[in-house]
C-alpha positions in Angstrom: 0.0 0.0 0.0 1.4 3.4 -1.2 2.8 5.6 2.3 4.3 9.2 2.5 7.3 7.2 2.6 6.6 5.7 -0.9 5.5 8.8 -1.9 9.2 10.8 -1.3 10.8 7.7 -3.0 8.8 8.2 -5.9 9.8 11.9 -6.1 13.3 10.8 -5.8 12.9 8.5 -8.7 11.2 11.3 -10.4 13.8 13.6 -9.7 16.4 11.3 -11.1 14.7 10.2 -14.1 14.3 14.0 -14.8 17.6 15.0 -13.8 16.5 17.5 -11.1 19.0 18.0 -8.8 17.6 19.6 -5.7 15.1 16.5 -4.6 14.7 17.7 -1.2 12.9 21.2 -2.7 10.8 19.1 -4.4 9.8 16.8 -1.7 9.1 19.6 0.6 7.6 22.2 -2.2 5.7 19.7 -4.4 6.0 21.9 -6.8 7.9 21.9 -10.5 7.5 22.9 -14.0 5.6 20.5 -16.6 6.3 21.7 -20.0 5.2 25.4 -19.4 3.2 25.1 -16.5 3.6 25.3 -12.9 2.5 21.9 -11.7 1.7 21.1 -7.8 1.8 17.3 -6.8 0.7 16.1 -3.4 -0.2 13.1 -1.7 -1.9 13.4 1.3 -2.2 9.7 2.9 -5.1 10.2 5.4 -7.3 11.6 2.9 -6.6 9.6 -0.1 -4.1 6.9 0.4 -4.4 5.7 -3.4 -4.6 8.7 -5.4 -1.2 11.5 -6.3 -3.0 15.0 -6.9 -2.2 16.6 -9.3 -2.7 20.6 -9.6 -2.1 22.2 -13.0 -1.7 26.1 -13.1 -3.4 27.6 -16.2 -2.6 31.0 -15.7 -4.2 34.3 -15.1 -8.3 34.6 -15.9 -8.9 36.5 -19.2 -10.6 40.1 -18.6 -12.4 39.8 -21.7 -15.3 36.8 -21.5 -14.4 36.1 -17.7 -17.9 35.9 -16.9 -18.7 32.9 -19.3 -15.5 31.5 -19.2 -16.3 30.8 -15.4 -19.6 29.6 -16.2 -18.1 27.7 -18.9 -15.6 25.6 -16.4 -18.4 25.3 -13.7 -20.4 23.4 -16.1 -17.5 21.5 -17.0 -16.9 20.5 -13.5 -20.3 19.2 -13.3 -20.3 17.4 -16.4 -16.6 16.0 -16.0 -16.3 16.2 -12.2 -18.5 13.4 -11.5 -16.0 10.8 -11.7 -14.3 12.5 -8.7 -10.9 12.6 -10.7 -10.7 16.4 -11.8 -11.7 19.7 -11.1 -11.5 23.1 -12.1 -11.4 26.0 -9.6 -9.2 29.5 -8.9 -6.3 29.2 -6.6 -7.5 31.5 -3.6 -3.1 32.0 -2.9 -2.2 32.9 -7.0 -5.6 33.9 -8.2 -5.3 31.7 -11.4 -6.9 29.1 -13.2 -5.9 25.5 -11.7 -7.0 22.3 -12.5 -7.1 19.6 -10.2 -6.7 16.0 -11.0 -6.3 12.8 -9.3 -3.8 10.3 -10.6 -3.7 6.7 -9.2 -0.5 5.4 -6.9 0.1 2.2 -7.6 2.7 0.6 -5.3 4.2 -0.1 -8.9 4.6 3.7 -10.1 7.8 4.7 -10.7 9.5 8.0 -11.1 9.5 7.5 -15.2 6.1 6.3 -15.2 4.9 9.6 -13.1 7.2 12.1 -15.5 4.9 10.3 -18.2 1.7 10.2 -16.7 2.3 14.4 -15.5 3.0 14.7 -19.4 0.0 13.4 -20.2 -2.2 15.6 -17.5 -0.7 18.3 -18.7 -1.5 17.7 -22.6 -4.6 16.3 -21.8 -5.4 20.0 -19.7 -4.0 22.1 -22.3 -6.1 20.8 -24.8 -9.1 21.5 -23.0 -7.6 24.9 -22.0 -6.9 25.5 -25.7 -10.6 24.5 -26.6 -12.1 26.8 -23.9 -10.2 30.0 -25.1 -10.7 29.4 -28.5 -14.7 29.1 -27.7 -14.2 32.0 -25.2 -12.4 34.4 -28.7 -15.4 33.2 -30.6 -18.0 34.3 -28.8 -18.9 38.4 -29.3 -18.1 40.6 -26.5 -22.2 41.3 -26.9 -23.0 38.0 -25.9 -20.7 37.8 -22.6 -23.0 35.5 -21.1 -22.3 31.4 -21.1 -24.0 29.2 -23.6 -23.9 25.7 -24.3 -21.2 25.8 -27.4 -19.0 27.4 -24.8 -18.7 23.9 -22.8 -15.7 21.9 -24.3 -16.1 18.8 -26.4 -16.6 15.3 -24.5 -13.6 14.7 -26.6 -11.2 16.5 -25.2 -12.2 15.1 -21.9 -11.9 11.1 -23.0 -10.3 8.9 -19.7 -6.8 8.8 -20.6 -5.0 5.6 -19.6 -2.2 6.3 -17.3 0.4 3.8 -16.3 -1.4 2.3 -13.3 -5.0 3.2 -14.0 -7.6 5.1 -16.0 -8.4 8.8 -14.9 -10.9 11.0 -15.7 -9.6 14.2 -17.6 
């Protein structure tokens, strides 16, 4: 059964796999940069002994289309949410944009198989990101208001396969 203990290994292997030098940071921060995101990973053994979360910063909210671009991830956390594996919400320390997901720990994970699985989060969330604005731009400052074209595609929200389990987007 996965333990804070396993949890700091892991990050070590991480850390070595990615060639990141200061592994204690890490293991006390949680924090590190995925591709061009700031990326927060936790585990918290009392609340969720089998699950890594995963927190994805997105950035700043837009001042143009805020309003439906709010509406537009609430909806999306009820239609996606469900599966209790992700979430979108606003950071109350930063302010920004975060998703939150849930990735399984597997006693088997290992610090290459995390580095690929926080790859995949990260596409997988930059997609829908990308989807989002690109509804947000083509919506008429007139019609500020959320609609139902606004919510992103079921596709870009398909169950990805990590390593050691399936998660929800």
């Amino acid at each position: 059964m996965p333990s804070q203990f396993a949890f700091n290994e892991l990050l070590r292997e991480l850390c070595q796999h990615e060639k990141i030098v200061h592994v204690d940071q890490l293991q006390a921060s949680g924090r590190l940069l995925v591709g061009k995101h700031h990326v927060h990973i936790m585990y918290e053994e009392n609340i969720d002994p089998q699950s890594i979360e995963v927190q994805v910063d997105l950035g700043e909210i837009p001042e143009a289309g805020t309003e439906t671009l709010l509406c537009a991830l609430m909806m999306s956390n009820f239609i996606y949410g469900r599966c209790g594996r992700s979430v979108s919400s606003i950071d109350p320390q930063t302010g920004n944009i975060a998703m939150t997901m849930r990735l399984p720990f597997a006693p088997t994970l290992t610090g290459s198989d995390l580095a690929e699985d926080l790859r995949r989060a990260v596409r997988q969330v930059d997609a829908l990101w990308a989807e989002a604005m690109e509804k947000l731009n083509a919506t008429s400052v007139k019609e500020n208001r959320f609609h139902p074209a606004m919510l992103p595609s079921r596709t870009s929200l398909v169950p990805h396969r990590f390593k050691h389990g399936t998660s929800c987007a």
